[in-house]
Backbone of each chain as ProteinMPNN parsed JSONL, in Angstrom:
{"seq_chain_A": "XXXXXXXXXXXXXXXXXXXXXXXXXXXXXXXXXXXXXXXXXXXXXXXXXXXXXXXXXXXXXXXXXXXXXXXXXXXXXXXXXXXXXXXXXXXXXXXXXXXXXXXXXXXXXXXXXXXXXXXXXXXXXXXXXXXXXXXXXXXXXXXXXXXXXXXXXXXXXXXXXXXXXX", "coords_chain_A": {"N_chain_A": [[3.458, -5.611, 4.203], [0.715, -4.312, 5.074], [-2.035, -2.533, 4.045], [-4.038, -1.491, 5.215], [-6.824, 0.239, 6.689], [-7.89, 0.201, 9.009], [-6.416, -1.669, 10.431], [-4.463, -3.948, 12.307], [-5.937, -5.96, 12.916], [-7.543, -6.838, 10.522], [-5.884, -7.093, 8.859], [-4.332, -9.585, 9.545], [-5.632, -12.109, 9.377], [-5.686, -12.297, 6.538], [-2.606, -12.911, 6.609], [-2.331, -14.812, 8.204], [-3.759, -17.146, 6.755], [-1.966, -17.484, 4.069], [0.214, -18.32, 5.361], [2.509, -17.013, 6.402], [6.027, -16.289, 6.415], [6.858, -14.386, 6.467], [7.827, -11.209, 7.791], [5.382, -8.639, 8.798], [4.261, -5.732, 8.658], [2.027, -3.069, 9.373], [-0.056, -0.405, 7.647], [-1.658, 1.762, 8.395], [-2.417, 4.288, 8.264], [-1.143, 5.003, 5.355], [0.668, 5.97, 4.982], [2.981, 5.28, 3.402], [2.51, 5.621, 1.202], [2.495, 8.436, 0.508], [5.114, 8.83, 0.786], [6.697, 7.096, -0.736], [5.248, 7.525, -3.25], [2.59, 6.576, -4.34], [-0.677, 5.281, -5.195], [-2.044, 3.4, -5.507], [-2.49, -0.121, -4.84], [-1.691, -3.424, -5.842], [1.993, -3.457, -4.856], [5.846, -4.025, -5.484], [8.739, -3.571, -4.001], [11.867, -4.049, -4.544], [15.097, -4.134, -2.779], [18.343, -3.681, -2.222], [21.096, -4.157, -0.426], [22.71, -1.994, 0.355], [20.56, -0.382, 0.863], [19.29, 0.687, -1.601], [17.219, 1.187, -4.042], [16.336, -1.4, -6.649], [14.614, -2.287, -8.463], [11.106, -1.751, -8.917], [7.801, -2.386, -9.271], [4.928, -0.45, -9.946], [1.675, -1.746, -8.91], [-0.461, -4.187, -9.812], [1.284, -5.908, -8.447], [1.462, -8.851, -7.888], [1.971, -11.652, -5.635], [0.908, -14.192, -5.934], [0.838, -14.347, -8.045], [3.018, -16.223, -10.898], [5.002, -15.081, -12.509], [5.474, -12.667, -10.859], [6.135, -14.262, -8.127], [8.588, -15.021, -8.93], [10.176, -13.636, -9.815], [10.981, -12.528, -7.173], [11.835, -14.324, -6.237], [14.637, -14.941, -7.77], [15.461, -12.78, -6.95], [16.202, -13.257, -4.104], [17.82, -15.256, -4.21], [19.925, -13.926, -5.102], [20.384, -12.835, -7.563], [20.746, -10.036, -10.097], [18.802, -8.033, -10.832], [18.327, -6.613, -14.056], [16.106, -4.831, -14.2], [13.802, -2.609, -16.395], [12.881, 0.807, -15.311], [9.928, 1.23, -14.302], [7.614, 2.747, -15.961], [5.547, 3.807, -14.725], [6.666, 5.168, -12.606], [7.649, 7.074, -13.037], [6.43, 9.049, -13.874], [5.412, 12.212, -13.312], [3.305, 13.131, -11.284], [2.645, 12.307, -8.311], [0.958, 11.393, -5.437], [-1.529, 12.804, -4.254], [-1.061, 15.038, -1.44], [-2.646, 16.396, -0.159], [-4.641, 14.957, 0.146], [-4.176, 12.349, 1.109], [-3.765, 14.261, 3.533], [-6.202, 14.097, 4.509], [-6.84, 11.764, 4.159], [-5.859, 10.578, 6.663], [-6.719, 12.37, 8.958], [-9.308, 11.862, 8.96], [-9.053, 8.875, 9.665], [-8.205, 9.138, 12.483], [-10.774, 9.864, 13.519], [-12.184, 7.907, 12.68], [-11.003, 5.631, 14.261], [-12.078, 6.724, 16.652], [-14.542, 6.3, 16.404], [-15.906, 7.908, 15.802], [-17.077, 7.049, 12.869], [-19.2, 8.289, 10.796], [-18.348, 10.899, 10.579], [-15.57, 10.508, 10.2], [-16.086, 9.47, 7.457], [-17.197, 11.925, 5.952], [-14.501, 13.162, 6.225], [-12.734, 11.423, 4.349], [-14.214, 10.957, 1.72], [-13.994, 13.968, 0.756], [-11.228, 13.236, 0.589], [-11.359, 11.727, -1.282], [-12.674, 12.652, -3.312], [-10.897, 15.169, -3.859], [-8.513, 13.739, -5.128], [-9.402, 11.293, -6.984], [-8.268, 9.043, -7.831], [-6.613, 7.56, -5.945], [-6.669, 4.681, -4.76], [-6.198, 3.768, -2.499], [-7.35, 5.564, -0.614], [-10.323, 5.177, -1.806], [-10.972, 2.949, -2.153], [-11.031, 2.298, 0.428], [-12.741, 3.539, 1.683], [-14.87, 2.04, 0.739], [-14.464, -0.339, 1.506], [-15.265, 0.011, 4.443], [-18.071, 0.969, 4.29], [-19.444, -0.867, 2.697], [-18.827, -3.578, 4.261], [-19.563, -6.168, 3.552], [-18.98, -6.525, 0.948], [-16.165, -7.159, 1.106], [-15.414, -8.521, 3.803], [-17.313, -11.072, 4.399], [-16.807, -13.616, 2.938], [-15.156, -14.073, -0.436], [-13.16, -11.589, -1.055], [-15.21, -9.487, -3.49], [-14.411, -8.871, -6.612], [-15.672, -7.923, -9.055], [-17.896, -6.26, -8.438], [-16.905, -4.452, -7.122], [-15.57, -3.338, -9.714], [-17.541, -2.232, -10.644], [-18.337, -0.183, -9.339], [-16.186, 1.509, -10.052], [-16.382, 2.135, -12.281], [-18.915, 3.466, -11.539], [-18.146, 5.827, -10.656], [-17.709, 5.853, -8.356]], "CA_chain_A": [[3.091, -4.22, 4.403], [-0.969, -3.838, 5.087], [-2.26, -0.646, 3.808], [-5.265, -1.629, 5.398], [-7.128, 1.691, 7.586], [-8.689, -0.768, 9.997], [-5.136, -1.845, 11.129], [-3.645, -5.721, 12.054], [-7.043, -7.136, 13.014], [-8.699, -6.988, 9.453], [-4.616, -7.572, 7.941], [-3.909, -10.618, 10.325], [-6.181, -13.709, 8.813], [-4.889, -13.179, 5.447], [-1.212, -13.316, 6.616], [-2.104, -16.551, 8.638], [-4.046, -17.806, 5.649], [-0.66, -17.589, 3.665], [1.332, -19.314, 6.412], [3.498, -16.1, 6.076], [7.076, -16.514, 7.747], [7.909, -12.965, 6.606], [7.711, -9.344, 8.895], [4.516, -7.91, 8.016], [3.641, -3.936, 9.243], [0.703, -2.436, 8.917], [0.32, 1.324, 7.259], [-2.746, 1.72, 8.304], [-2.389, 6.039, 8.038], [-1.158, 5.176, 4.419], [2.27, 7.298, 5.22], [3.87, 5.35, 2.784], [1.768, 6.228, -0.595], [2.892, 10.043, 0.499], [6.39, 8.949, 0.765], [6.909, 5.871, -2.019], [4.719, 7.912, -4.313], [2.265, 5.356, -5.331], [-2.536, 5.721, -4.904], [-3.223, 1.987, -5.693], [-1.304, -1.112, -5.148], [-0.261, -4.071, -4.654], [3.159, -3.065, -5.58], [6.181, -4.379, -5.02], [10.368, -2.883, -3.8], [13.285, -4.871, -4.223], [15.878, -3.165, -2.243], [19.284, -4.101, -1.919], [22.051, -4.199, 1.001], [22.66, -0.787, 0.475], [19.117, 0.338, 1.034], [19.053, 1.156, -2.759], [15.543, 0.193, -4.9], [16.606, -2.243, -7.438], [12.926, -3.035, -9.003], [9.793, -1.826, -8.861], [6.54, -2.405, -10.002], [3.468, 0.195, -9.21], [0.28, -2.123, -9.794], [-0.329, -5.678, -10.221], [2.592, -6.631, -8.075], [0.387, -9.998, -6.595], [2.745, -12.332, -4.974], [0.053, -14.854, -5.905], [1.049, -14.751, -9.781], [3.909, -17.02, -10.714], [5.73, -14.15, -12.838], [5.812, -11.959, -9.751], [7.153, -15.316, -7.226], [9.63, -16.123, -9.845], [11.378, -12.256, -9.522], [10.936, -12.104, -5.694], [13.002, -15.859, -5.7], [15.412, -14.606, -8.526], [16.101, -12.046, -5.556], [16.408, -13.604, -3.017], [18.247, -16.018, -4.787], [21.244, -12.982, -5.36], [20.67, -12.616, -8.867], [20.895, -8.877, -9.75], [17.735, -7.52, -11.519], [18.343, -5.5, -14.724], [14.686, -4.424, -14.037], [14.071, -1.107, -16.417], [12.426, 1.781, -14.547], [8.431, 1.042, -14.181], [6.673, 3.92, -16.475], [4.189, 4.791, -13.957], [6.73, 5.999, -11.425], [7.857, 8.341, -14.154], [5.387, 10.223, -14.186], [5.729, 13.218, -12.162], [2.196, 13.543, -10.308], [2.257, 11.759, -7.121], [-0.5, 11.238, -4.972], [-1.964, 14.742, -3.533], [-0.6, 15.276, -0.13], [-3.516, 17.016, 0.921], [-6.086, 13.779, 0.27], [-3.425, 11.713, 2.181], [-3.844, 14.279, 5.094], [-7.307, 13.991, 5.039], [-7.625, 10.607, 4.909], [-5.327, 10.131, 7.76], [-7.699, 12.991, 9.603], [-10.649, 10.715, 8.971], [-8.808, 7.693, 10.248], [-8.457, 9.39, 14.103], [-12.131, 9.932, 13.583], [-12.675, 6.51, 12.574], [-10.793, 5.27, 15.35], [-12.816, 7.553, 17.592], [-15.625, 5.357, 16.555], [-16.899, 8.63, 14.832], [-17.789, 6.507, 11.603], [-19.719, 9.251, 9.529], [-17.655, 12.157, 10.65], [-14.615, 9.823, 8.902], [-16.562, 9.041, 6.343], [-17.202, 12.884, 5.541], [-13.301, 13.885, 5.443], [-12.501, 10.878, 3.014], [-14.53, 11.716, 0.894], [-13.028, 14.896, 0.713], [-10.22, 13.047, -0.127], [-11.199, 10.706, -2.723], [-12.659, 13.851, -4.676], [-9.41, 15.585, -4.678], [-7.95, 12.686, -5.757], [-10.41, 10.212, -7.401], [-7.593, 7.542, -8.302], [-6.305, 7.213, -4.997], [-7.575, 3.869, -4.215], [-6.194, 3.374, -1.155], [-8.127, 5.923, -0.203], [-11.311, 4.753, -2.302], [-11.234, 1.707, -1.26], [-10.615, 1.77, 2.211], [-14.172, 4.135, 1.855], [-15.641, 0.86, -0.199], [-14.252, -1.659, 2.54], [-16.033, 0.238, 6.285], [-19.243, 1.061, 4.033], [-19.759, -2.081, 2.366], [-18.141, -5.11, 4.537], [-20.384, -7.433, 3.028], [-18.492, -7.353, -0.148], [-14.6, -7.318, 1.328], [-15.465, -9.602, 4.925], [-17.919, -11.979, 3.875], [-16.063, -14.873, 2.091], [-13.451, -13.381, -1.645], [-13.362, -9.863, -2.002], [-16.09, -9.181, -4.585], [-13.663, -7.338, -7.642], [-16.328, -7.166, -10.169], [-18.779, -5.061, -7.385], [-15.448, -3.036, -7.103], [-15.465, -2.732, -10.621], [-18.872, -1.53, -10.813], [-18.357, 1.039, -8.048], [-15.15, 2.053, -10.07], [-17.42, 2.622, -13.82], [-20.1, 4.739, -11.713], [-16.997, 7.215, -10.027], [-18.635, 6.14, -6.496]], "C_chain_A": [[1.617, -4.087, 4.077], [-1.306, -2.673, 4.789], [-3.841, -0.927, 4.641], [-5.561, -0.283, 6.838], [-7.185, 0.872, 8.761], [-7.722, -1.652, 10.719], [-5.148, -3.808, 11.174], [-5.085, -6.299, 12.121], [-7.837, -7.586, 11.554], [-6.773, -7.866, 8.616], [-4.2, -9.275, 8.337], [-4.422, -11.573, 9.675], [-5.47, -13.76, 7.414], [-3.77, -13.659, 5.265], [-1.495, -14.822, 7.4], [-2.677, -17.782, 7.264], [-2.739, -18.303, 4.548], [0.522, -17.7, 3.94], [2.934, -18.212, 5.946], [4.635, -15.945, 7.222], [7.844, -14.831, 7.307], [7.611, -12.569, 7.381], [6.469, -8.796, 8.282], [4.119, -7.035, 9.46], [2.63, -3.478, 8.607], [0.509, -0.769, 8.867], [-1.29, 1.383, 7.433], [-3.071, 3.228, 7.834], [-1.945, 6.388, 6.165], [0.084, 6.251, 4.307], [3.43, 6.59, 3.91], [3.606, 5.76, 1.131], [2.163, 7.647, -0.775], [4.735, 9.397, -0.039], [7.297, 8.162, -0.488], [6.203, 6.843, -3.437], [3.736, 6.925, -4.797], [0.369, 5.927, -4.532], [-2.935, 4.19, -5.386], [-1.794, 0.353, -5.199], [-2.276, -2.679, -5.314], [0.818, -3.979, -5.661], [4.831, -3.545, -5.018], [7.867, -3.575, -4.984], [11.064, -3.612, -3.722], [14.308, -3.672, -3.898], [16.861, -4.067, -2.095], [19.981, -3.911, -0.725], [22.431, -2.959, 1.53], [21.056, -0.217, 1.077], [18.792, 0.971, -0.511], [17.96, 0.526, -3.08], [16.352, -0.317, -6.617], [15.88, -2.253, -8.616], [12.123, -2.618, -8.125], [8.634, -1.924, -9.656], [5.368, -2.064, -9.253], [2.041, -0.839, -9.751], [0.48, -3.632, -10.093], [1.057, -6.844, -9.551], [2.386, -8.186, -7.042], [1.334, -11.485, -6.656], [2.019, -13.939, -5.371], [0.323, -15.454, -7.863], [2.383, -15.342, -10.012], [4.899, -15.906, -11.957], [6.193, -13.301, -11.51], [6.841, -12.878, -8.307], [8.187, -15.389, -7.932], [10.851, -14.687, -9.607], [11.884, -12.094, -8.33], [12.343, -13.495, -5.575], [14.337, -15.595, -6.684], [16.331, -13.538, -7.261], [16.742, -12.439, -4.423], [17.665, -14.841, -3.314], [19.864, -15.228, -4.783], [21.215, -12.645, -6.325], [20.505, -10.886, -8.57], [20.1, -8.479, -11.258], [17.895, -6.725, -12.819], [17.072, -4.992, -14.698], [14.562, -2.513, -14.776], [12.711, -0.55, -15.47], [10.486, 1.356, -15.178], [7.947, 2.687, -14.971], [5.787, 4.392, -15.384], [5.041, 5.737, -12.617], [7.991, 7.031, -12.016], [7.547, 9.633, -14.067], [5.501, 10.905, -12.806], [4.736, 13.204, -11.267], [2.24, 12.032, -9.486], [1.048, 12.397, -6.761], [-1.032, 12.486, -4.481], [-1.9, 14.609, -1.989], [-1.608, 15.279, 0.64], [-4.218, 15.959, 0.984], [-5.217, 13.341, 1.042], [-3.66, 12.788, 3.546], [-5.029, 14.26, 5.723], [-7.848, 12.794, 5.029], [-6.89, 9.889, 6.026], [-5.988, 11.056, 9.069], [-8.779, 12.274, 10.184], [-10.134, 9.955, 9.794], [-8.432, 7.934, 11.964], [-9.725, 9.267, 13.842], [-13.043, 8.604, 13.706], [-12.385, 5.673, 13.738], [-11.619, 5.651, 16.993], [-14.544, 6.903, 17.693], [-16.926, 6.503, 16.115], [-17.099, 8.291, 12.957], [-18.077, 7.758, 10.189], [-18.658, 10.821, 9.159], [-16.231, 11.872, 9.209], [-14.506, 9.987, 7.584], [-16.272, 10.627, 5.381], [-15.509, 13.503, 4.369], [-12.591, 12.563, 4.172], [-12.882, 10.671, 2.275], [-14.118, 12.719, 0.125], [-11.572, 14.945, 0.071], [-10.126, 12.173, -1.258], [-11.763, 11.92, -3.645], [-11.78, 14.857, -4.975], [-8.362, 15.085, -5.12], [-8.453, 11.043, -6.03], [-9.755, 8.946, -8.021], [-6.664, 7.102, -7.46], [-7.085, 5.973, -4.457], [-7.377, 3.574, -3.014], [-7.073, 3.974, -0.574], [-9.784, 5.458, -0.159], [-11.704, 3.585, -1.541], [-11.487, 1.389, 0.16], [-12.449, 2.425, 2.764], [-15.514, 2.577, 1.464], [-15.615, -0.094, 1.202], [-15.459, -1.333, 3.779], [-17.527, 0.433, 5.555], [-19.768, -0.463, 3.726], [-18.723, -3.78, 2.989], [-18.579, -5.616, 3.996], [-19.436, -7.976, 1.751], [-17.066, -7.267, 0.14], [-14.764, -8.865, 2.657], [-16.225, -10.628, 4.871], [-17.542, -13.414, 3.267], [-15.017, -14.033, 1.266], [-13.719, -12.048, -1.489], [-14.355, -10.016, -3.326], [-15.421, -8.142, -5.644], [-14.63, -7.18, -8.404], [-17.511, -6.11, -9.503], [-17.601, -3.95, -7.597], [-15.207, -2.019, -8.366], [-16.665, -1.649, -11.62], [-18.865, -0.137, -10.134], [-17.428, 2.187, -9.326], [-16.182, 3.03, -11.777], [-18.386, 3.76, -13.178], [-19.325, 5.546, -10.693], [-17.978, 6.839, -8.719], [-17.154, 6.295, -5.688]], "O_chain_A": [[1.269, -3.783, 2.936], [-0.781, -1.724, 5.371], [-4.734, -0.158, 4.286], [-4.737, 0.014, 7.703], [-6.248, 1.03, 9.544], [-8.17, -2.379, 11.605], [-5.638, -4.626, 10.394], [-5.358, -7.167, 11.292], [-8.614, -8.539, 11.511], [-6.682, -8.942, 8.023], [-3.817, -10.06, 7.469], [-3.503, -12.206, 9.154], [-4.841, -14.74, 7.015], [-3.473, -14.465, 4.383], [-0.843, -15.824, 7.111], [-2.173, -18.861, 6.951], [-2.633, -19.499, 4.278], [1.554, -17.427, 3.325], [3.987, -18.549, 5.404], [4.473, -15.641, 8.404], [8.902, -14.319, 7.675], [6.961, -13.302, 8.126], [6.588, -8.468, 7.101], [3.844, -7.345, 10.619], [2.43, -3.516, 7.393], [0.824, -0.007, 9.781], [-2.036, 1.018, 6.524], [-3.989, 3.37, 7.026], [-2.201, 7.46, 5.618], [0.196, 7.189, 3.518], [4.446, 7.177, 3.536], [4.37, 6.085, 0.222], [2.216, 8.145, -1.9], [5.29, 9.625, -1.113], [8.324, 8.59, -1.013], [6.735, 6.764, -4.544], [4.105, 6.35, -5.821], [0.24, 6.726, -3.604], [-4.111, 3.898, -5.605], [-0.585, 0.18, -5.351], [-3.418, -2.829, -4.88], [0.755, -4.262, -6.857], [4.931, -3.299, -3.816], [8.173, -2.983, -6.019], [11.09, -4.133, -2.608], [14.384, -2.596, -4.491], [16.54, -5.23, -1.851], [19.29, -3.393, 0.152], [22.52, -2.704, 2.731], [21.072, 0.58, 2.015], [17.924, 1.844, -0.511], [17.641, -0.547, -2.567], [16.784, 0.457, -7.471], [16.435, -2.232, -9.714], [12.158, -2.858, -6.918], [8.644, -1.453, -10.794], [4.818, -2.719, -8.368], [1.494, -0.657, -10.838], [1.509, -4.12, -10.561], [1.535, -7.918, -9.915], [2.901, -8.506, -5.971], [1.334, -12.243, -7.626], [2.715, -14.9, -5.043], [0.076, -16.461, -8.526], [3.151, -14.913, -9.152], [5.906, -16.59, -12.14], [7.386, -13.358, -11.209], [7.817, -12.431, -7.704], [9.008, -16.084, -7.334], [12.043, -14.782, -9.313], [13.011, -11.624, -8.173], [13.421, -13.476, -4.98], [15.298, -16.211, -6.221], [17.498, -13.621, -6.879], [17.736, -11.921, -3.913], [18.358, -15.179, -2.355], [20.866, -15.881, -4.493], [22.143, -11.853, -6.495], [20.264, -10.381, -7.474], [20.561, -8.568, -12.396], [17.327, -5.671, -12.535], [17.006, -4.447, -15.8], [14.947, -1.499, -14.193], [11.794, -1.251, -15.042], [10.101, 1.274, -16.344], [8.034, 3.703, -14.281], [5.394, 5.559, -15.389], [4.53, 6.594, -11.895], [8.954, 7.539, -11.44], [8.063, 10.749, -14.135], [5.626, 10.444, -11.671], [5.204, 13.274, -10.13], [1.939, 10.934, -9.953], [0.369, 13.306, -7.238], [-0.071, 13.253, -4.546], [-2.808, 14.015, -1.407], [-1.777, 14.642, 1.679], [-4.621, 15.816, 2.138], [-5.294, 13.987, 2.087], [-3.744, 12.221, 4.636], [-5.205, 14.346, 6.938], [-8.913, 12.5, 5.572], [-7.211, 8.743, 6.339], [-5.832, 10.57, 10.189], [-9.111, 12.094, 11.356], [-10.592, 10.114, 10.925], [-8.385, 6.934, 12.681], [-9.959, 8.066, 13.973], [-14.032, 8.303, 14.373], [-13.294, 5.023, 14.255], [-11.667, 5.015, 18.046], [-15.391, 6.978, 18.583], [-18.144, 6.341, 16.057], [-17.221, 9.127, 12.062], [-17.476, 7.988, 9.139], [-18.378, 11.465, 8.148], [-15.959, 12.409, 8.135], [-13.618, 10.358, 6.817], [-15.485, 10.691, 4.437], [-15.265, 13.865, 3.219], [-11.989, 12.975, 3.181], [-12.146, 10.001, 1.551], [-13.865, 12.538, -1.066], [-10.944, 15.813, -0.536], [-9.16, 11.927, -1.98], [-11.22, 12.087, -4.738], [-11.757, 15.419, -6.07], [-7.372, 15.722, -5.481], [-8.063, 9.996, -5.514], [-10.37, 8.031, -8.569], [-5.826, 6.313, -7.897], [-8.078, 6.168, -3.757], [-8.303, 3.109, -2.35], [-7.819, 3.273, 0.111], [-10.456, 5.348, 0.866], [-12.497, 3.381, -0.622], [-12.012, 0.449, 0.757], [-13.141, 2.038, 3.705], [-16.641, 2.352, 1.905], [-16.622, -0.469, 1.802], [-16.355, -2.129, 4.056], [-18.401, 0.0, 6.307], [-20.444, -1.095, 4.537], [-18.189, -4.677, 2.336], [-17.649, -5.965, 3.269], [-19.149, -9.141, 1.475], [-16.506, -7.315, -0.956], [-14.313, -9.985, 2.422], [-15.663, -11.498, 5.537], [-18.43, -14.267, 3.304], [-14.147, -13.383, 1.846], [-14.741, -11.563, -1.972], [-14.006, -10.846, -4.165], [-15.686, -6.94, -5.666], [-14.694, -5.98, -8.674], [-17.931, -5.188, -10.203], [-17.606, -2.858, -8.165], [-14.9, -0.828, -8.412], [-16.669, -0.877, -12.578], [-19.452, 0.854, -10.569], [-17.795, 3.343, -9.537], [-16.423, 4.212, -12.023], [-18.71, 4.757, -13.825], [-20.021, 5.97, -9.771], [-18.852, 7.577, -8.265], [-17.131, 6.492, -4.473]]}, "seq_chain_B": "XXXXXXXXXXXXXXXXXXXXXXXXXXXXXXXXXXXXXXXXXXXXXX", "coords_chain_B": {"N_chain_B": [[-7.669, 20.458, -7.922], [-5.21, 19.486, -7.279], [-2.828, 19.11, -4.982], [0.37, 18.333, -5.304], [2.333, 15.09, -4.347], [5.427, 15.369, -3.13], [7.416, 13.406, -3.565], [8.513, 10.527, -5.065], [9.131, 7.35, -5.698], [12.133, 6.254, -7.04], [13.656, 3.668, -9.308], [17.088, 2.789, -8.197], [17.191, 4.781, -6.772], [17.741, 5.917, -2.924], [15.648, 4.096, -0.668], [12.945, 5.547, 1.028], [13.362, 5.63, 4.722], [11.056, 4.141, 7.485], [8.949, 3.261, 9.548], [7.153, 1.453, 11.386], [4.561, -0.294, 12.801], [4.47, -3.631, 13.525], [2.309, -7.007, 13.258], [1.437, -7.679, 16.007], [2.24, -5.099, 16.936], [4.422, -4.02, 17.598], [7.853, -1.841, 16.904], [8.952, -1.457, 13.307], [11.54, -1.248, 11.208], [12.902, -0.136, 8.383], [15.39, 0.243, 8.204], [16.095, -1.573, 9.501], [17.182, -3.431, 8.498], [19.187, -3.399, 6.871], [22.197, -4.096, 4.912], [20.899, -6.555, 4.383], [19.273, -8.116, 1.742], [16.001, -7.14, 0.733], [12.426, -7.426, 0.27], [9.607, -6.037, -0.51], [6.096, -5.56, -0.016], [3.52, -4.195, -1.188], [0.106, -4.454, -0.054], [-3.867, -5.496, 0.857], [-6.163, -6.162, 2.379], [-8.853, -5.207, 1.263]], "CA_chain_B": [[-6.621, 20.886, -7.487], [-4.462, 18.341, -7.194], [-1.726, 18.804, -4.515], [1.436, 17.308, -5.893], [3.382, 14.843, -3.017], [6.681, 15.474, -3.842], [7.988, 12.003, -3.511], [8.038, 9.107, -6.033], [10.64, 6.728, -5.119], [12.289, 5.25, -9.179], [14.874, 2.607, -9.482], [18.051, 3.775, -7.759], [17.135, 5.802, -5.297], [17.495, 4.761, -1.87], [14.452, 3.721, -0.114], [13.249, 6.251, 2.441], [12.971, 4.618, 5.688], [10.158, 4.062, 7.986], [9.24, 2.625, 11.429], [5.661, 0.786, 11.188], [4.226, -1.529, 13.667], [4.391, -5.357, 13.601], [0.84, -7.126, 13.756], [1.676, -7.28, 17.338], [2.452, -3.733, 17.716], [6.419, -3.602, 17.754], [8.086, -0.882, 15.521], [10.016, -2.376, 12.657], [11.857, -0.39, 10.57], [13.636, -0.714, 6.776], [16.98, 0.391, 8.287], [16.301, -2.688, 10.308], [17.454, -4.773, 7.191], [20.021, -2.692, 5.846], [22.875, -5.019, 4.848], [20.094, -7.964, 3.835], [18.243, -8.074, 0.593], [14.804, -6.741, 1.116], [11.474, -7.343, -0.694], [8.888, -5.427, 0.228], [5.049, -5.854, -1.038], [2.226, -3.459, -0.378], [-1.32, -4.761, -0.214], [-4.502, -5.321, 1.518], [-7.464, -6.483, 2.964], [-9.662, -4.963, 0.039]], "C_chain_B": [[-5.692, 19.862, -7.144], [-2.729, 18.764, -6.428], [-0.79, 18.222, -4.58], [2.213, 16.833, -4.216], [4.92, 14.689, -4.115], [8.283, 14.226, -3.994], [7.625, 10.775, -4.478], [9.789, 8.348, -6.001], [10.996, 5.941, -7.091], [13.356, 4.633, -8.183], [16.391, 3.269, -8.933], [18.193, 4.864, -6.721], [17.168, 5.635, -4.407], [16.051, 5.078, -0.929], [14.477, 4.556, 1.049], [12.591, 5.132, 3.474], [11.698, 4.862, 6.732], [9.85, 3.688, 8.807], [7.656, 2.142, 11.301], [4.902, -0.15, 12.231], [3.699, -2.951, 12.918], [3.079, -5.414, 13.685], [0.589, -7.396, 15.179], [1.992, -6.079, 18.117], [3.697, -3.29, 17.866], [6.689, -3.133, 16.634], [8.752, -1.579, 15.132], [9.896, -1.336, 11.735], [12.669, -0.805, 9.283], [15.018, -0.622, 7.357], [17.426, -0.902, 8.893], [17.174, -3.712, 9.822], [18.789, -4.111, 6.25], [21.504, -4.033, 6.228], [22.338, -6.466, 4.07], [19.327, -7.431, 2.54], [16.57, -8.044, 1.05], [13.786, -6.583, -0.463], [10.071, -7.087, -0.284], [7.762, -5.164, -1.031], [4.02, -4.72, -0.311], [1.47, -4.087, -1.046], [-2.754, -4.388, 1.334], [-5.562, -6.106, 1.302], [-8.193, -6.693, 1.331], [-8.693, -5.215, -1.006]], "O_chain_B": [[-6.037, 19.604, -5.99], [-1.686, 18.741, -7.08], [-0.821, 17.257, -3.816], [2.539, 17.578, -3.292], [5.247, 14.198, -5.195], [9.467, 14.265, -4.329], [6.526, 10.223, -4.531], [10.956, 8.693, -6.188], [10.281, 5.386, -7.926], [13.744, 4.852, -7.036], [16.701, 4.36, -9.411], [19.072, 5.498, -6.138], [16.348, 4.723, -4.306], [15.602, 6.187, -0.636], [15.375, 4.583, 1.891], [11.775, 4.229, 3.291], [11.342, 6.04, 6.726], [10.905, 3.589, 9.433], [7.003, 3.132, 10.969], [5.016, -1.222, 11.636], [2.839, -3.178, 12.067], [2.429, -4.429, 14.037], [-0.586, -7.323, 15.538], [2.041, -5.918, 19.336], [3.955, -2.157, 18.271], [6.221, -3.514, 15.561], [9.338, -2.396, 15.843], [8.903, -0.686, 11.408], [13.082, -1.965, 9.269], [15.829, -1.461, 6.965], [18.576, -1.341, 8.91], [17.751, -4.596, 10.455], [19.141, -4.44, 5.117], [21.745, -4.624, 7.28], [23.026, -7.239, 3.405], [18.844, -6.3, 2.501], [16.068, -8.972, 1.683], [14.007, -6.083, -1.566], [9.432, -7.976, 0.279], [7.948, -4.831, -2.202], [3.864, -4.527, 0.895], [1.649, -4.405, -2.221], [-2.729, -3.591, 2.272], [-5.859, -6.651, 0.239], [-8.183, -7.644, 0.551], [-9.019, -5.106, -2.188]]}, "name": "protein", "num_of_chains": 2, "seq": "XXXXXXXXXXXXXXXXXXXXXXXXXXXXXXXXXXXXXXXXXXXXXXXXXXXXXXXXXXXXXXXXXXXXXXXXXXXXXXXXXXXXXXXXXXXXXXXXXXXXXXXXXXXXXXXXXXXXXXXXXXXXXXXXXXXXXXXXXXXXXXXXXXXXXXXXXXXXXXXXXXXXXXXXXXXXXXXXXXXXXXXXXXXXXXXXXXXXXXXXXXXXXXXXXXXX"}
């Protein structure tokens, strides 16, 4: 699941990079941070046969860490998770609707190949909700490729951005 | 002002469903899987 704005072409190399034999969809509109409840990820849903959620974890859920493989294969495996309830999706305040509709506003705009216009309404939405990173970010990624397309993602630039509220 | 979304999916609840496009463009949906054990990761690019 890509949250990426910029849709399969920017999501695509890292799934071939990670010789990925799963289903991967791309949210590029971010419809599911309204609906899951969640403004940052990578996060992860174990769902069962029912369609019930088993396990989750908002944040740090990186497929890449051998705590996080070891739950996903425990799953898949059949075991049956006592996983208690994640604190963060506790907490009552979900993401603000309205930034989600303005940065899915932007993203026709962006598509429209109107760039700044974009730029304008997400904005808009990262200051009515300044810990929405999907949003943030996705503003960080089309301004600054250099430090997302270039070679690693640059996190400590990210983390610089994140210290001066840009 | 902080517009509350009135959705936060917890433990137990069932997963609302969704319809998304493939990196090829074909909708795929959660109900798609209903019956199978599903593990579902959000990330990204950045």
């Amino acid at each position: 699941m890509a949250m990426d704005a910029q849709g399969a072409a920017k999501a695509r190399p890292y799934v071939e990079l990670a010789h990925g034999t799963f289903q991967t969809v791309v949210d590029a509109e971010n419809v599911l941070g309204g609906m899951y409840g969640f403004r940052a990820i990578p996060n992860g849903y174990l769902i069962d046969e029912n369609g019930v959620v088993q396990y989750e974890k908002l944040g740090g859920f990186d497929i890449r860490k051998p705590e996080t493989a070891a739950i996903v294969n425990r799953w898949a495996e059949g075991e049956d998770l006592a996983a208690p309830q994640d604190p963060k999706a506790e907490a009552k305040d979900g993401p603000s609707a309205e930034a989600i509709a303005l940065f899915q506003k932007g993203l026709e705009l962006y598509k429209a190949d109107s760039v700044d216009e974009a730029m304008v309404l997400w904005r808009q939405g990262f200051a009515l909700d300044p810990d929405n990173y999907i949003i943030r970010k996705q503003i960080w990624a089309v301004e600054n490729p250099d430090r997302f397309y270039a070679g690693d993602v640059d996190y400590e630039w990210q983390r610089e951005q994140t210290a001066k509220g840009q | 002002m902080t517009v509350k979304a009135s959705n936060t999916v917890k433990v137990g609840d069932t997963a609302p469903d969704f319809t998304l496009p493939s990196l090829d463009g074909d909708p795929v949906s959660l109900s798609d899987y209903r019956g199978k054990r599903v593990a579902l990761f959000m990330w990204a690019s950045w």
